[in-house]
N, C-alpha and C positions, 0 to 999 in steps of 0.2 A: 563637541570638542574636535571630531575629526573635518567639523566641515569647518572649521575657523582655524585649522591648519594647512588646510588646502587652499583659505585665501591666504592665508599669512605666508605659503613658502613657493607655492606653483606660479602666481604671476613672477616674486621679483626673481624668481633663478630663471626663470625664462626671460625675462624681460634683460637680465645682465649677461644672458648667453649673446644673444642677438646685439648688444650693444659691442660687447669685445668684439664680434664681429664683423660688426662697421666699420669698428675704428682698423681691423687689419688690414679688411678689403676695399675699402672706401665710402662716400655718401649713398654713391647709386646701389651699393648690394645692402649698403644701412638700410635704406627704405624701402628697398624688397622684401628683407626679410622681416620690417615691421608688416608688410602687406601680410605675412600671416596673422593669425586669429592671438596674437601672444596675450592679450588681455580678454577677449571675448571669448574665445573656449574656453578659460579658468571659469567665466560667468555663467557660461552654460553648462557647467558640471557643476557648480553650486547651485543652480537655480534647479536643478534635474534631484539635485542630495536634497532641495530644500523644500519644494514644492512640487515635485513629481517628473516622470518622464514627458506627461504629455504638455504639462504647463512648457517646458523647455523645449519640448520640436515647436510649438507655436512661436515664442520668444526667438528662434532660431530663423523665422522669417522671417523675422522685426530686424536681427541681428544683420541678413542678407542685405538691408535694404542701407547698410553702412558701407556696402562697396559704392554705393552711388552716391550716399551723400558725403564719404570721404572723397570720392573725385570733383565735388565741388568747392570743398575745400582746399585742394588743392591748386585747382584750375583760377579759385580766387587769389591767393596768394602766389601763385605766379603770377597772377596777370601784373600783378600788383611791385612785386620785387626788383622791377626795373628801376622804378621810380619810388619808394617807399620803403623806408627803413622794417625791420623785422616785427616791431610792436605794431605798427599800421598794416603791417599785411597780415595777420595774427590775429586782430581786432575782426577784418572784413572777414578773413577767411573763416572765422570762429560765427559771425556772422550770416554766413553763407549755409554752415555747414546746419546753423539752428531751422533756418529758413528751407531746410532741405527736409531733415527730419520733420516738419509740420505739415509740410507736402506730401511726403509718404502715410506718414501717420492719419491724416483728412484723407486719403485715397484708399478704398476699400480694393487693394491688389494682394491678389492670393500670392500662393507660393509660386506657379508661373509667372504671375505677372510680374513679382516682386525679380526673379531670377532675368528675367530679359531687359526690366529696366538695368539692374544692375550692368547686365552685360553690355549694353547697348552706352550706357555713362563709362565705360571702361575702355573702350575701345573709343568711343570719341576724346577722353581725354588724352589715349596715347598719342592720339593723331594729333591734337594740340599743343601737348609737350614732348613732340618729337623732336631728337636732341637737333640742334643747329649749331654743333660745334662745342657747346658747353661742356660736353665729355674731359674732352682734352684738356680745354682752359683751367677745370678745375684739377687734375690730375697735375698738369705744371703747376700752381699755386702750390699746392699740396708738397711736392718734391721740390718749389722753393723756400718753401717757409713752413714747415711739419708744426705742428699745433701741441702743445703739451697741455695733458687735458687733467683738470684740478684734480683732487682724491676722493674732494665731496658728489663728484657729479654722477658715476655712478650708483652708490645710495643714493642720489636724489631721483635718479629715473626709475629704481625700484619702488621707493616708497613713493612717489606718485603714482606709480598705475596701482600700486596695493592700494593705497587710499583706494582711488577711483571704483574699482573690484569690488571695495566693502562699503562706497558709498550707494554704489548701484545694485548689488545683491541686497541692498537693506530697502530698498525703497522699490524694490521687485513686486511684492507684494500689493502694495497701494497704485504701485504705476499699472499694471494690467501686463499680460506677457508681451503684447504687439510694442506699447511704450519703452517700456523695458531693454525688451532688446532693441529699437530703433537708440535707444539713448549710449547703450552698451559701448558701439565704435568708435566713442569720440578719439579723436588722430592724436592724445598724449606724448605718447612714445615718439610718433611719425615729427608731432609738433616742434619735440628739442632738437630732433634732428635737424630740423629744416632749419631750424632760427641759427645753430650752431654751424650750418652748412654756409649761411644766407652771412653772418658776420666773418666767416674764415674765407669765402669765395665770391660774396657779392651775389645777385641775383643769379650767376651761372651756375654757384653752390645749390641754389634753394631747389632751381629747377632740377637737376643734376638726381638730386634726393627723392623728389615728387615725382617723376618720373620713374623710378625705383620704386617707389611706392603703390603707383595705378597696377604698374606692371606684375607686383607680387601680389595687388588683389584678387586676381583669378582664382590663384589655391583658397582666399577665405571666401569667395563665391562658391567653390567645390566644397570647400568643409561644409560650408552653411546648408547648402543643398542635401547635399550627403546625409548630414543631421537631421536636417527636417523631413524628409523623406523616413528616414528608416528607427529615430528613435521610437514611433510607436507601435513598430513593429518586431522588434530584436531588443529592446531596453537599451541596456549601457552598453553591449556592442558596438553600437552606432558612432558611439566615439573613436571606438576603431577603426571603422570602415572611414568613417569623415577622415581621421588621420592618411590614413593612407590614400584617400584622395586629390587632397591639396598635396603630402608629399609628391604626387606623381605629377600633378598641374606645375607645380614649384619647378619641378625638375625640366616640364618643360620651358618655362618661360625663363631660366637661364640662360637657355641660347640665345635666345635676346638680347639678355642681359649683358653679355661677357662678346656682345659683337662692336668689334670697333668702332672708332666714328668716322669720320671719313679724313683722307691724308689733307694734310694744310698746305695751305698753295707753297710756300719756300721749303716744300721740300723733306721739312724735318720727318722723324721718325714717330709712327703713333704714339700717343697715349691713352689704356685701356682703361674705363672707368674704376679699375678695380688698382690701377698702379700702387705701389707700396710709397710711401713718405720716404 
């Protein structure tokens, strides 16, 4: 009973904190702060209540290896957003992200190997969606035409990643802990964002958002690491220590975040990714 209350209430209140706060501070701090673990740590403290501490540090390097197939997911539906409406870029990028998980999962890479490909896919995606002005474009969108957003959409974003939470803890068991968590990171959360960013601002939205998103992977790199490292050694500790390591990654790659983009030739005055509607 307690562990079917921690799926039923730990993802969606996390998952609807993180969305009020996109919607105050904008798309790019949306998809930073999905870059934390808001669905995949709930999994790996169910899968730790459910099957043990060490079944879950294993699962937690499978879990790692979604920092890198979320940036090809992204990388595809960017590429793609110029020219391709949101269900076509969604289609390849969901595409992209399968064909990413079957490459890691076929490749016998430890917990270092899995930590440098991540890092190594995270830093070349920043360098590819490096903003080219999209900052601004969407910040003016945003302050000229503010988006009112239905009643249903937050319960819909919580009850999809609770679905997802309780489709993938149930199938934890049969999938093996490396499957498991390679399956864990599917970009849900990251996903509505991008499509709702991608319809209200055009491809300068989507990118705006994905970019927000590589960028906040580092802390679920740190967590994942953190975890696998130290749950079989300290137990459920280790949740701790992970927490307080992506908080402190987080906190640096805000500076990033919150750096302006560059002035526009005529003059006007910036616009921060984070502008208020």
């Amino acid at each position: 009973m307690a562990v079917l209350l921690l799926k039923l209430l730990l993802t969606p209140g996390l998952v609807t904190l993180a969305s009020l706060a996109g919607r105050r501070w904008g798309a790019a701090v949306g998809g930073w702060l999905v870059g934390l673990p808001l669905t995949a740590a709930p999994v790996a403290v169910i899968l730790a209540a459910e099957h043990g501490t060490r079944f879950a540090a294993e699962a937690a390097t499978g879990i790692l290896g979604g920092a890198a197939t979320q940036v090809v997911f992204a990388l595809a539906y960017a590429g793609l957003a110029t020219s391709r409406g949101a269900l076509a870029c969604m289609l390849v990028a969901s595409l992209g992200f399968a064909a990413a998980i079957a490459a890691l999962n076929a490749a016998p890479l430890s917990l270092p190997g899995m930590t440098l490909t991540a890092l190594a896919l995270l830093i070349a995606g920043l360098l590819l969606l490096r903003d080219r002005g999209e900052a601004r474009e969407v910040a003016l969108r945003r302050a000229a035409s503010p988006a009112a957003m239905p009643r249903w959409d937050l319960p819909a974003r919580a009850a999809a990643a609770t679905a997802f939470v309780l489709a993938v803890t149930a199938l934890a068991g049969a999938a093996g802990p490396r499957l498991a968590g390679l399956l864990t990171p599917f970009p849900i959360y990251a996903s509505v964002l991008t499509v709702f960013a991608h319809r209200q601002a055009g491809a300068a939205g989507a990118r705006t958002t994905l970019r927000g998103l590589v960028l906040g992977m580092f802390a679920f790199v740190a967590f994942f690491v953190t975890l696998a490292v130290a749950l079989p050694r300290i137990g459920w500790l280790a949740f701790a220590a992970a927490a307080v390591a992506a908080v402190l990654v987080q906190g640096l790659t805000f500076r990033l975040l919150r750096r302006p983009p560059l002035a526009p030739a005529d003059g006007a005055p910036l616009a921060t990714v984070s502008s208020r509607p």
